[in-house]
C-alpha positions as CSV (number, residue, x, y, z in Angstrom):
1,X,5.0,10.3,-14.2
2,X,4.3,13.0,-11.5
3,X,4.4,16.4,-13.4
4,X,5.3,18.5,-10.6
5,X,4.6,22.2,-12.5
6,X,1.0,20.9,-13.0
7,X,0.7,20.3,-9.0
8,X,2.3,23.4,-8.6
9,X,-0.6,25.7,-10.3
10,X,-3.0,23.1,-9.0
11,X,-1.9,23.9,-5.3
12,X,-1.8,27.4,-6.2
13,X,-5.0,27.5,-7.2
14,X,-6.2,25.5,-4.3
15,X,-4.6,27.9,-1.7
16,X,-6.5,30.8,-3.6
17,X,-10.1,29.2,-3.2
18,X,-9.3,28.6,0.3
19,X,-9.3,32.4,0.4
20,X,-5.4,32.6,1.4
21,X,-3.3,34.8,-0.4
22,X,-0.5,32.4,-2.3
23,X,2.1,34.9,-2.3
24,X,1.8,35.5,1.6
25,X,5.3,34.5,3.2
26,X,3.9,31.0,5.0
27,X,2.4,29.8,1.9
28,X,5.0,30.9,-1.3
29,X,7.0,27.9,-1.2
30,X,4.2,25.4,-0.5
31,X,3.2,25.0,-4.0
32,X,7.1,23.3,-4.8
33,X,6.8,21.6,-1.0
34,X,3.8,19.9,-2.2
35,X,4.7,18.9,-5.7
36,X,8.0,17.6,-4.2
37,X,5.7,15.6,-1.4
38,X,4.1,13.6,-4.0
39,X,6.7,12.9,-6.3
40,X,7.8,10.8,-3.0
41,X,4.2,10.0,-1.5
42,X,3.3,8.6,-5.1
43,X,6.3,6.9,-6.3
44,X,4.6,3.7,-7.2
45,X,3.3,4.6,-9.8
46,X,7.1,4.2,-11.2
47,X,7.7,0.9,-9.3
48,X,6.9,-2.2,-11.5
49,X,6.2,-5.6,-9.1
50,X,7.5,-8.1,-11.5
51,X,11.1,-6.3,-11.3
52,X,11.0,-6.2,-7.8
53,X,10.1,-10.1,-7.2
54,X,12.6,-10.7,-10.1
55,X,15.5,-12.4,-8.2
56,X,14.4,-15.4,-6.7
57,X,16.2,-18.3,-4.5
58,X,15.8,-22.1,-5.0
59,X,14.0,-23.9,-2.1
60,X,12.6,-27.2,-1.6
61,X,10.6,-26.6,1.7
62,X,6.7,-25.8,0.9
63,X,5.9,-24.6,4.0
64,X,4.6,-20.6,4.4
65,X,6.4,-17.9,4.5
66,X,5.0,-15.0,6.7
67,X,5.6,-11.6,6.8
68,X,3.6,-9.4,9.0
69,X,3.4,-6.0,10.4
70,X,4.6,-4.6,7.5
71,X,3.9,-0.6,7.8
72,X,2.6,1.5,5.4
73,X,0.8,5.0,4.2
74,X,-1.3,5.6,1.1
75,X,-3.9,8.1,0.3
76,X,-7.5,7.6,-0.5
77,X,-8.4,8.1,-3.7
78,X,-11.8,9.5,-2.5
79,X,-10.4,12.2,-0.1
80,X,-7.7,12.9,-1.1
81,X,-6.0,12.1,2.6
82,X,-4.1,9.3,4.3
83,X,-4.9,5.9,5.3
84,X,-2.2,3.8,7.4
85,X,-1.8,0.2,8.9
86,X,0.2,-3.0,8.6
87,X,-0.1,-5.6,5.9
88,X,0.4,-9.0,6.7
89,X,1.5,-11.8,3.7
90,X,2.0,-15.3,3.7
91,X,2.8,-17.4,0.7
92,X,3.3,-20.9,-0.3
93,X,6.7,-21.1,-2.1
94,X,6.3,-23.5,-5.6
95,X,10.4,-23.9,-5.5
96,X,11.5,-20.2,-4.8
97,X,11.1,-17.6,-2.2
98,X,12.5,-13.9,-2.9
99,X,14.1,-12.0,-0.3
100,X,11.7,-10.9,2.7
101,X,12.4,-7.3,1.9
102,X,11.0,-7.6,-1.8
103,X,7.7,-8.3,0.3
104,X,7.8,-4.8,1.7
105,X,8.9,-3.3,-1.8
106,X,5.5,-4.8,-3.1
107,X,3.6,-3.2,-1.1
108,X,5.2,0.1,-1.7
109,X,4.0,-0.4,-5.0
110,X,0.7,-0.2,-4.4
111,X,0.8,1.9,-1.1
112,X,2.4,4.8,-3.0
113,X,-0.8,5.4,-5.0
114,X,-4.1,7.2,-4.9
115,X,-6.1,4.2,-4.1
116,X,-8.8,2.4,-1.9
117,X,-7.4,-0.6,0.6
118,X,-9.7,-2.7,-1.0
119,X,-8.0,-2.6,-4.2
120,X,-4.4,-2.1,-2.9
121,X,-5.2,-5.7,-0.8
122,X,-5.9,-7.2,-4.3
123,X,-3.4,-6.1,-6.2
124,X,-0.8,-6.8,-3.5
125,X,-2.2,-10.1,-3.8
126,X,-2.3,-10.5,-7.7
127,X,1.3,-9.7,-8.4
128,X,2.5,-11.9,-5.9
129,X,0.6,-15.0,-7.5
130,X,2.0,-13.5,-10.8
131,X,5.5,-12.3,-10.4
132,X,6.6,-15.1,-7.9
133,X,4.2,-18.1,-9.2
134,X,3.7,-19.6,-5.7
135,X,1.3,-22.2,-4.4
136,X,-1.2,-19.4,-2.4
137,X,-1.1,-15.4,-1.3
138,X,-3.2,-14.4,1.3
139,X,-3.0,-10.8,2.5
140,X,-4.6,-9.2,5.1
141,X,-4.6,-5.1,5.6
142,X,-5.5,-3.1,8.6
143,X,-5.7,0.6,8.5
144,X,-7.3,4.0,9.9
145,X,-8.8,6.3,6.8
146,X,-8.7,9.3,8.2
147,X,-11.3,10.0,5.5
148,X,-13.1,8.6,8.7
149,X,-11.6,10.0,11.4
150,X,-10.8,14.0,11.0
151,X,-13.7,14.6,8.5
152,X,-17.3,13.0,7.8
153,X,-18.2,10.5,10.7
154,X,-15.1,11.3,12.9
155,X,-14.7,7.8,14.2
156,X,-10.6,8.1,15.1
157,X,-9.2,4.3,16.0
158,X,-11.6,2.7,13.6
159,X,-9.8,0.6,11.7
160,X,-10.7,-1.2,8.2
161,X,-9.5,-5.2,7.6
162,X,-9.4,-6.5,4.3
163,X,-8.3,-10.1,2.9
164,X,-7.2,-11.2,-0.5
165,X,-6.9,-15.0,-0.7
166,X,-5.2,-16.7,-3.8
167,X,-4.8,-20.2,-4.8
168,X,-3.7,-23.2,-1.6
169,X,-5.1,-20.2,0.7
170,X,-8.8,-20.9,-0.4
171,X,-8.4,-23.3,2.3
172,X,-9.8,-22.6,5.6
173,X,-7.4,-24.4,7.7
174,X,-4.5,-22.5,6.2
175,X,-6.5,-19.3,6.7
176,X,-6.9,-20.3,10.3
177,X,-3.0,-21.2,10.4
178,X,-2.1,-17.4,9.2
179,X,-4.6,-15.7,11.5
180,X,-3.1,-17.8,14.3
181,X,0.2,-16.9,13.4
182,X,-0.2,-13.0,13.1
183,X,-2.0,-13.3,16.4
184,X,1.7,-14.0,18.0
């Protein structure tokens, strides 16, 4: 997906209407440095969810399963520039869990995209009700943009929470349950 001659001239370009000289020793290389930078910083655009949540293990229990503090870094589709934080995901298994590192893997997917967290939390959200069929998803995302911190309003240690609920998790009490538990 990531044609890395078209970055290339794009960067090129971009170092020229900075009013740097691309061919000046510092900056000759940058144009592959950068094209190679994204072919790793947007690498989900190559990952597919539904292969990732594809091996799945019997259970019987119903009770949530909670992953928090998973760290990640995307880019803001906006901008242009990084925005960072934890997600946190709970499910209710429907008769099968998937390995606690496929959680992580999922949201790689969408964290390793030009994207806003408002849709990322979503779509984190969607595949999981999708690709593992459980009872409820709810995921919560923290992050610093620092589309907001080194540029515009210049607000550093602001940080931006959204939720995604799905299915069982409409319920209050279980939203209270998670909150409770990511507290710990």
């Amino acid at each position: 997906m990531i044609d890395k001659d078209k970055i290339k001239e794009a960067v090129k370009l971009l170092i020229e209407g900075m009013g740097e000289d691309p061919n000046r020793e510092g900056l000759i290389e940058t144009p592959d440095r950068i094209a190679r930078m994204y072919e790793e910083i947007y690498a989900g655009y190559d990952m597919d969810p539904k292969e990732i949540l594809s091996k799945r293990f019997t259970v019987t229990s119903d009770e949530p399963v909670i992953e928090k503090d998973i760290v990640f870094f995307s880019n803001c589709e906006h901008h242009l520039l990084p925005f960072f934080g934890k997600v946190h995901i709970a499910y209710i298994p429907n008769g099968e869990v998937v390995g606690i590192s496929k959680l992580a893997r999922v949201v790689e997917v969408y964290a390793r995209r030009a994207q806003i967290q408002e849709q990322m939390t979503a779509q984190i959200a969607d595949a999981l009700m999708e690709h593992l069929n459980p009872k409820g998803v709810m995921v919560m995302v923290e992050a610093e943009h620092m589309c907001m911190t080194m540029r515009g309003i210049k607000k550093p240690g602001s940080k931006t929470v959204t939720l995604a609920t799905r299915g069982a998790y409409k319920d209050e009490a279980l939203q209270n349950k998670f909150f409770n538990m990511i507290k710990e």
